[in-house]
C-alpha positions in Angstrom: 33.8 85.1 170.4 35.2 88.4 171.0 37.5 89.4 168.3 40.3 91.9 168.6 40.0 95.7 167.6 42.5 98.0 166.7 43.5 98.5 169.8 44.3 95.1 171.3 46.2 94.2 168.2 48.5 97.7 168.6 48.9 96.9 172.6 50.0 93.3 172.3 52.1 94.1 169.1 54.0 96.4 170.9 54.4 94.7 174.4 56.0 91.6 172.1 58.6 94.1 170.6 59.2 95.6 174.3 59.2 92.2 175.8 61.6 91.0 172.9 64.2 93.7 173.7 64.1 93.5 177.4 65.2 89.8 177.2 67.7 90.9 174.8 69.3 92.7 177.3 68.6 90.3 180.3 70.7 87.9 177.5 73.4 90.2 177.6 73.7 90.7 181.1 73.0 94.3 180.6 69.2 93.7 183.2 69.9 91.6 186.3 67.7 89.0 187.3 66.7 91.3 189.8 66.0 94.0 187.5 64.2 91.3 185.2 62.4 89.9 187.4 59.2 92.5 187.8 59.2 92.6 183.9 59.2 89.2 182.9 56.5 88.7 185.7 54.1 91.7 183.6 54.7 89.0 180.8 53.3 86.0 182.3 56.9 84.6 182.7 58.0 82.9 185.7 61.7 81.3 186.7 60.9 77.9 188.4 62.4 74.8 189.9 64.1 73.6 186.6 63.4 76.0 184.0 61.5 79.4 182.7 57.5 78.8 183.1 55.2 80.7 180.5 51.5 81.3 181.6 49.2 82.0 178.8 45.6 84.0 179.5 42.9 82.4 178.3 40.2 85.1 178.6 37.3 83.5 180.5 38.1 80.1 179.3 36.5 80.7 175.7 39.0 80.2 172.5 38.4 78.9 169.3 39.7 76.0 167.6 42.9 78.3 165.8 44.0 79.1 168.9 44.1 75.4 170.6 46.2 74.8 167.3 48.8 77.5 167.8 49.0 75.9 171.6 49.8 72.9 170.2 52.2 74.3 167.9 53.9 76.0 171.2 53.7 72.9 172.8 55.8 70.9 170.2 58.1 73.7 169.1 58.7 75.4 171.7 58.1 73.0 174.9 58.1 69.4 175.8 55.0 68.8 173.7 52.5 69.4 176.2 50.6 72.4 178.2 49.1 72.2 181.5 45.6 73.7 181.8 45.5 75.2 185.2 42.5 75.9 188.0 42.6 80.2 186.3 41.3 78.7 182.9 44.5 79.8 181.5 47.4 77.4 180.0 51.1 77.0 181.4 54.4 76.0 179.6 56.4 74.6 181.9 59.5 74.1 179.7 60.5 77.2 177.1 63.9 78.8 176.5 64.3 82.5 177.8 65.2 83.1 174.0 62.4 81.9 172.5 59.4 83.2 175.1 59.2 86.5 172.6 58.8 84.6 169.4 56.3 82.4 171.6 54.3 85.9 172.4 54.4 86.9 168.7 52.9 83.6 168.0 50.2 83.9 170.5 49.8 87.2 168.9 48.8 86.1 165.9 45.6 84.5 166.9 44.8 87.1 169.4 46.3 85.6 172.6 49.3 87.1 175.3 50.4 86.1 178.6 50.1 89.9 179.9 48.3 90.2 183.2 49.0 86.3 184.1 51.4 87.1 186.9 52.3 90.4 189.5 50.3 92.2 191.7 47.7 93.4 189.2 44.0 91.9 188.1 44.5 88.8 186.9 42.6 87.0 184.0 39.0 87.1 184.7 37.3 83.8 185.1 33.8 82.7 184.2 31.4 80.3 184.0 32.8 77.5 181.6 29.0 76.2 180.3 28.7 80.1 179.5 26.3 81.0 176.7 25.4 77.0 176.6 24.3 75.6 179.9 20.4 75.6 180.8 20.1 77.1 184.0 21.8 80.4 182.6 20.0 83.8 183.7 22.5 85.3 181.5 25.8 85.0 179.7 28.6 86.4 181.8 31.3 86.7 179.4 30.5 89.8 177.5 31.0 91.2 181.3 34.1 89.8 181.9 35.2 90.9 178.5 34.5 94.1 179.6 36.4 93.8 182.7 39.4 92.5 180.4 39.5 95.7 178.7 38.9 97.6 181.4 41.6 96.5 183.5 44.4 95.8 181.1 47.3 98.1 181.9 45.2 99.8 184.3 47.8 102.3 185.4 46.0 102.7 188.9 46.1 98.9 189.4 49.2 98.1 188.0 50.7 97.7 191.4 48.3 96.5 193.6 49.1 95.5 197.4 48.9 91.5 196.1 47.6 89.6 192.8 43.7 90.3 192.4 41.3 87.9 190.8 37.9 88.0 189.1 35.1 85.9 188.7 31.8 86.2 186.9 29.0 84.0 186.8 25.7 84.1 185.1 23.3 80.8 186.8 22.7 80.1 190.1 25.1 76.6 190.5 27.9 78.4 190.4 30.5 76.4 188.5 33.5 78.6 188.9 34.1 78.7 192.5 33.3 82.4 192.7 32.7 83.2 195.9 36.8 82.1 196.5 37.4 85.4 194.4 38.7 88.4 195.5 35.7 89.7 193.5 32.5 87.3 192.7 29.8 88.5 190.5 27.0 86.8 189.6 24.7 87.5 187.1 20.8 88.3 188.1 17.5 89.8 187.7 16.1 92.5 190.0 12.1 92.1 190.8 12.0 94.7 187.9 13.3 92.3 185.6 16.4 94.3 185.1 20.3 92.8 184.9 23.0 93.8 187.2 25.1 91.4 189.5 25.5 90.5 192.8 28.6 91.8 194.4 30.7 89.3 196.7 34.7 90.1 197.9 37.3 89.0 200.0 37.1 85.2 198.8 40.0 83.7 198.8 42.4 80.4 199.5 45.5 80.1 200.2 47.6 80.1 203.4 43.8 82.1 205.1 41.1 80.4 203.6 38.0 82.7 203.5 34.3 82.4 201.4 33.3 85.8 200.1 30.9 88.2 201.9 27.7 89.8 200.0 28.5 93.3 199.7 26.0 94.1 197.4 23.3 92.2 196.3 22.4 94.1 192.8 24.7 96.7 191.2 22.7 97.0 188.2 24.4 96.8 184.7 25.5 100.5 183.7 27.3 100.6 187.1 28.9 97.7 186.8 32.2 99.2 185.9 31.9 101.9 188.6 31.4 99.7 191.8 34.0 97.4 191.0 36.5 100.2 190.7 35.3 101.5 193.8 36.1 98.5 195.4 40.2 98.2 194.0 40.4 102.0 194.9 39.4 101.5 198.5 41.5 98.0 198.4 44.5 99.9 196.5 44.6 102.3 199.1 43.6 100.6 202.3 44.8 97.0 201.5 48.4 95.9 203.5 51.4 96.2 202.0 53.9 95.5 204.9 53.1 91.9 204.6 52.5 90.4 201.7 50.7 86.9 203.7 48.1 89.6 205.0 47.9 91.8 201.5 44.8 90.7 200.2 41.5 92.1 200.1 40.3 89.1 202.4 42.6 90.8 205.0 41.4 93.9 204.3 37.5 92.5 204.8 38.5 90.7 208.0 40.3 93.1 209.5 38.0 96.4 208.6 34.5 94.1 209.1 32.5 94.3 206.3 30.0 97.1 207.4 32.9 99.3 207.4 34.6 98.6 204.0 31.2 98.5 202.6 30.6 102.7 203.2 34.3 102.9 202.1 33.4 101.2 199.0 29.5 103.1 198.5 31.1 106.2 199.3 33.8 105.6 196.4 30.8 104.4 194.5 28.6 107.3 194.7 31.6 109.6 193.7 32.4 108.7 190.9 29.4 106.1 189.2 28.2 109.3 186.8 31.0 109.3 185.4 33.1 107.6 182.1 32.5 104.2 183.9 29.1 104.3 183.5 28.3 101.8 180.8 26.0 103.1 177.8 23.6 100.1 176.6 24.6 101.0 173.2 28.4 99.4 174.0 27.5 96.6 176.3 25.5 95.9 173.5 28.0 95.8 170.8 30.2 93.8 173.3 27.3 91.4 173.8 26.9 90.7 169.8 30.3 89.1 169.7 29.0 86.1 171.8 25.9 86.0 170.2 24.6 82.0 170.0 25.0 80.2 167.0 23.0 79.1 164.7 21.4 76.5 166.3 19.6 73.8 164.2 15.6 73.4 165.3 16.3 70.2 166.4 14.0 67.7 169.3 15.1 67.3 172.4 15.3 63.4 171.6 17.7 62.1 169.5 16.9 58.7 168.3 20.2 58.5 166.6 22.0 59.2 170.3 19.2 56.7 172.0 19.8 53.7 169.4 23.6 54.1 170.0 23.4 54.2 174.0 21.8 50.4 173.5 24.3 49.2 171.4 27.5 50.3 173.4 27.5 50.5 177.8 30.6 52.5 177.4 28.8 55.0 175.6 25.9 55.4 178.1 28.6 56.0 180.7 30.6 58.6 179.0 26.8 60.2 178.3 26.0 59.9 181.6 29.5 61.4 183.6 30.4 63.8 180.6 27.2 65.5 178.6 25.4 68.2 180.3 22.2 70.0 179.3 22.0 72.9 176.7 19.5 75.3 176.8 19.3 74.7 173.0 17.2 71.5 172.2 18.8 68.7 170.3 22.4 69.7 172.0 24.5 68.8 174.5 27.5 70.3 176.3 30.5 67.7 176.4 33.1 67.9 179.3 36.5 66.2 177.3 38.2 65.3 180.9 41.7 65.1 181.1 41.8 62.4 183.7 43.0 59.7 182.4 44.1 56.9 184.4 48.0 57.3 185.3 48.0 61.2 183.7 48.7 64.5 185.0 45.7 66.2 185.6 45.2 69.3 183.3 48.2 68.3 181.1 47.4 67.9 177.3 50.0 67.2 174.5 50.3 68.4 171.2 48.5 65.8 169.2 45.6 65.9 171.8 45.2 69.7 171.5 45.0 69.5 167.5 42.4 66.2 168.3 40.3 69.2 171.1 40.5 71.9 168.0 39.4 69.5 165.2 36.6 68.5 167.6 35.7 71.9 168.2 35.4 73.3 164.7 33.6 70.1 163.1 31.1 69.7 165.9 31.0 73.0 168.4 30.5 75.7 166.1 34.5 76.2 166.3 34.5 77.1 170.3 36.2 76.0 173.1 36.2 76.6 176.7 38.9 75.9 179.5 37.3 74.6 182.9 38.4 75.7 186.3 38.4 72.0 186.9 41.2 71.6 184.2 38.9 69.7 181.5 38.3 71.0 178.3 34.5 71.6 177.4 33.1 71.5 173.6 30.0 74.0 174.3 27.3 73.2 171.7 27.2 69.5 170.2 24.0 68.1 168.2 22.8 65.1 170.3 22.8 63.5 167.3 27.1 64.0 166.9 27.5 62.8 170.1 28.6 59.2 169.1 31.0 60.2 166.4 32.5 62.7 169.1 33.1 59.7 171.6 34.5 57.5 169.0 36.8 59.7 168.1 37.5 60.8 171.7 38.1 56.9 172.3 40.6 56.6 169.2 42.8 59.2 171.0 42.3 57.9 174.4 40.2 60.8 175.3 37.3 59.7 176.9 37.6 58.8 180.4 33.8 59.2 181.4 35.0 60.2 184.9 33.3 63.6 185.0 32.7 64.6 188.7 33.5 61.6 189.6 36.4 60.7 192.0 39.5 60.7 189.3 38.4 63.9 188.2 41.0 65.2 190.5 42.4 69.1 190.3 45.5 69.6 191.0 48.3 71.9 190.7 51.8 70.8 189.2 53.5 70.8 193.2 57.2 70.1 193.6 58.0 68.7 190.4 57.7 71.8 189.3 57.3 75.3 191.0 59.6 76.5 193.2 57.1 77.7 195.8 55.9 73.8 196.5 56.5 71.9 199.6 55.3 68.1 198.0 54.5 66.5 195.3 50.8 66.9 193.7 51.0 64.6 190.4 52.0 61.4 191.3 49.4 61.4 194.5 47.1 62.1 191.8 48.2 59.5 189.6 47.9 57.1 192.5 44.9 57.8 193.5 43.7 57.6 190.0 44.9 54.2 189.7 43.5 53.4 193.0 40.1 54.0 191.9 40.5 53.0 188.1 37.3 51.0 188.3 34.5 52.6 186.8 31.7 50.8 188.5 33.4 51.8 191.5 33.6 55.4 190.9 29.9 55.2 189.8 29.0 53.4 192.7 30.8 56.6 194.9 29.2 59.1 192.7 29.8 63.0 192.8 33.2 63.3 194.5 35.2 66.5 194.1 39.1 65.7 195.3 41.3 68.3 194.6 45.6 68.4 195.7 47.7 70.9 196.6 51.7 71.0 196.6 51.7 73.7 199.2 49.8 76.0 201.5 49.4 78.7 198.1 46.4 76.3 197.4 46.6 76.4 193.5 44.8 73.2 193.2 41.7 74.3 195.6 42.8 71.6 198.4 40.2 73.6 200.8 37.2 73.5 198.4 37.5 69.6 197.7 35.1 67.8 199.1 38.2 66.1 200.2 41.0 68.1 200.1 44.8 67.6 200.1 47.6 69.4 201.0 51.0 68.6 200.6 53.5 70.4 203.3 56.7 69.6 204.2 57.9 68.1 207.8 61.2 67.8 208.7 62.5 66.7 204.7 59.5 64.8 204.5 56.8 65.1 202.2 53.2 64.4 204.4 49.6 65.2 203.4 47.4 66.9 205.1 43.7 65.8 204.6 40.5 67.8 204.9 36.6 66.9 204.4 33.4 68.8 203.6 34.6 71.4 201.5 32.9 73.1 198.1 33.4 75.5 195.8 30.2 76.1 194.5 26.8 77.8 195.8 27.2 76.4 198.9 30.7 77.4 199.6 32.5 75.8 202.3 36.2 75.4 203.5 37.2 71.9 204.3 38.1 70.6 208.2 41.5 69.5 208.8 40.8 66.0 209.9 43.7 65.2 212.3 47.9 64.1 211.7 49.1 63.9 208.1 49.8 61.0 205.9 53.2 59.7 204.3 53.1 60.0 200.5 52.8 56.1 201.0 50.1 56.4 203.1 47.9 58.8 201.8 46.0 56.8 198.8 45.2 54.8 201.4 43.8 57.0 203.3 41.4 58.1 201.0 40.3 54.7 200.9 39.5 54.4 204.1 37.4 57.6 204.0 35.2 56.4 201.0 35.0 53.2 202.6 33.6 55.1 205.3 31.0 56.9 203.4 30.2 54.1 201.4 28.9 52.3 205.1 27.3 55.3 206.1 25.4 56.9 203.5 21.7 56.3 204.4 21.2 55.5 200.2 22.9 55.1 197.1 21.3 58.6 195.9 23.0 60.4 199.3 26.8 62.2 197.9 29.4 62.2 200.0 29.4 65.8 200.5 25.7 65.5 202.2 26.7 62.4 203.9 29.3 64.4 205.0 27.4 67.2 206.2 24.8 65.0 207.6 26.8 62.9 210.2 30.1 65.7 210.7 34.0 64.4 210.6 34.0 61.9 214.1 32.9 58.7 211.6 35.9 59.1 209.2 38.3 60.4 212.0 37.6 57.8 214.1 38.4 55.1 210.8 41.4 56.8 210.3 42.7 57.5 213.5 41.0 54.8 215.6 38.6 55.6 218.8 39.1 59.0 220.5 40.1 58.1 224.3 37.4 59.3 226.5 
């Protein structure tokens, strides 16, 4: 893991002290709200329906098992003991005091954490592949990249004010597991036929209130220029990118509205300029970078472990949580575990106290002390011996842990909606929870298989209602909450955006209505093997319109 230098310690020292001060003053009434407002913002603070919200960064998802501690420590001292894992790998604390937020930062600050960069129009925390450095399919490990990005974009002074929020996402295997191309930048990780790394280049991804996948723009910027292109593109977007209208600000806008074979000589143009220059990227430094997330030291183990194999035939449960919730390593004799925080009749993404110190124990007697954040709000323990896996579960089951819903149906993202933020328009939890409870039964979710449903409290899309393979968005009608349903979308490789299906759905009607569209896929599916999403794209939306809406007149 990538440790601080000299330099980040100094930076988020100081912004602590500054941030400390300014809410001193706020206190006093000496800073207005209105004053406040675009600094407590640079800090990751927010002023929502009930209370102050405090979003902490998570760089790429990866921290170790010291700093899941000190978020359960913020969690019971500071909050209502829990934290809310969110779809931007970071963390969210929904209930602090103004008062206390700077001795929260100085906390943070001791384990090399802030919340600057989580908020404003600036670039946001970069994103990344959550089975990074672990997963098998891996051409390369993207997160000493976006760890360059962090430190290249932190207190950017020419981005510091962008025309909207700008997000980041790197990926380093072909399944892309963190919804990249819905980035306002998507890089993936590849080999040229020369065998040399660079990325490919995608932009104007995006959700939200205009839904768009991103366009290739580049399809290998090799490693050195890395840097260079991608500032090429925020200096075309800083300077072309709307700023009369905040709905039409992004880069997505920019892309639609410019075509891409325009932007894209903007952007080379830019690119030629100034890629010889201190951008470009000496080996010896992405090299140094690249040591900090070296592997560990893997045991030489087989890629059988009898110990794993003898306890699979003594206990079902086990074989299902192996089954939903263990994914291949590239390391034989590992395994990396998906701890989903789905359980039946919980928030999605929310974790208390006690379960964050269970995640960090976890972490530093079995994962080589690491931890990642998924953009699917589960928490992943990276490299586990095969042979750990039971005492893992066990103790997973001892904290009620171990839902072994991975991917399936209950697996549902979803953002924290009207009981909560200020910017919602319906509630996203207890749909969740209902639904949850709907489909409790494990042999039914089995027998569904793969089924990505993700909710949404408004049209900002924070819970990736477009990319579900059914989708959900609540919006408000008149004073009353309905939900708005979609089908067929996905937020990896094959990136789609959802189809609105037809009318909304009461908030007593909608649980329901997912019923009757898995009952409709369960009918139609031509075998057990065939996932709703290629059912789906296989017969199109008339089958589950028609079940939900009854025959279309002629």
């Amino acid at each position: 893991m990538y440790r601080y230098d000299e330099f980040d310690r100094e930076f988020v020292t100081s912004r602590v002290a500054q941030f400390r001060d300014q809410v001193e003053r706020r206190v006093s009434g000496e800073l207005s709200e209105d004053n406040f407002k675009p600094i407590r913002l640079q800090n990751g603070v927010y002023l929502q329906l009930h209370a102050y919200m405090l979003r902490v960064a998570i760089p790429y998802g990866t921290l170790n098992s010291r700093q899941m501690r000190m978020l359960a420590h913020i969690a019971r001292t500071y909050d209502r003991d829990y934290g809310h894992f969110t779809t931007r790998q970071n963390i969210q604390f929904n209930w602090p005091k103004l008062t206390d937020i700077p001795d929260i930062l100085e906390d943070l600050a001791s384990v090399e954490m802030h919340a600057i960069q989580t908020s404003g129009n600036c670039i946001r925390n970069v994103t990344a592949d959550h089975f990074a450095g672990a997963s098998s399919d891996e051409i390369a490990d993207p997160r000493p990249y976006a760890e360059i990005l962090r430190q290249w974009s932190s207190n950017h002074p020419e981005f510091a004010f962008l025309p909207r929020k700008f997000k980041i996402a790197v990926i380093g295997a072909p399944h892309d597991r963190a919804a990249m191309q819905f980035h306002d930048i998507g890089l993936e990780m590849r080999r040229n036929a020369a065998g040399n790394l660079g990325v490919a280049v995608y932009i104007g991804g995006g959700l939200g209130r205009t839904p768009m996948v991103g366009k290739l723009v580049n399809d290998f910027v090799a490693e050195e220029d890395l840097l260079s292109y991608v500032e090429a593109i925020l200096r075309v977007y800083n300077m072309n990118g709307r700023r009369d209208n905040k709905y039409k600000a992004r880069i997505k806008i920019l892309v639609h509205e410019t075509g891409l074979d325009e932007l894209k000589q903007s952007i080379d143009a830019e690119f030629e300029r100034i890629r010889d220059g201190v951008l470009k990227l000496p080996d010896a430094d992405v090299r140094s970078i690249e040591a900090y997330f070296a592997a560990p030291k893997f045991e030489l183990l087989s890629d059988r472990s009898s110990l794993l194999e003898a306890a699979k035939a003594d206990d079902k449960s086990f074989t299902r949580w192996v089954d939903r919730n263990v994914s291949a390593h590239k390391q034989s004799g590992y395994g990396i575990v998906t701890v989903a925080l789905k359980s039946t009749g919980e928030a999605p993404g929310d974790a208390s106290a006690s379960q964050m110190d269970v995640l960090a124990r976890l972490g530093e007697q079995y994962s080589f002390d690491e931890l990642r954040i998924s953009h699917e709000q589960n928490v992943i323990l990276p490299h586990v011996r095969l042979d750990d896996l039971k005492a893992v579960y066990d103790d997973l089951v001892a904290n009620g842990m171990a839902a072994p819903n991975a991917g399936l149906i209950t697996d549902i993202i979803a953002c924290p909606g009207l009981d909560y933020c200020a910017l919602a328009t319906a509630r996203s939890i207890p749909v969740a929870q209902e639904i949850g409870e709907r489909f409790a039964d494990l042999d039914r979710q089995n027998e569904i298989g793969d089924l990505k449903l993700k909710i949404s409290g408004c049209i900002n899309a924070c819970g990736h209602h477009h990319v579900g393979h059914i989708g959900i968005l609540g919006v408000d009608r008149r004073g009353e909450e309905l939900y708005q349903v979609t089908l067929g979308g996905s937020g990896d490789e094959h990136a789609a955006i959802g189809e609105i299906v037809g009318r909304g759905f009461s908030k007593d009607e909608i649980s329901g209505a997912v019923e009757t569209i898995v009952d409709t896929y369960l009918a139609k599916r031509l075998a057990d093997d065939e996932s709703f999403l290629d059912a789906y794209r296989r017969i199109g939306a008339a089958p589950f319109k028609e079940a939900l809406y009854g025959p279309v007149a002629a």
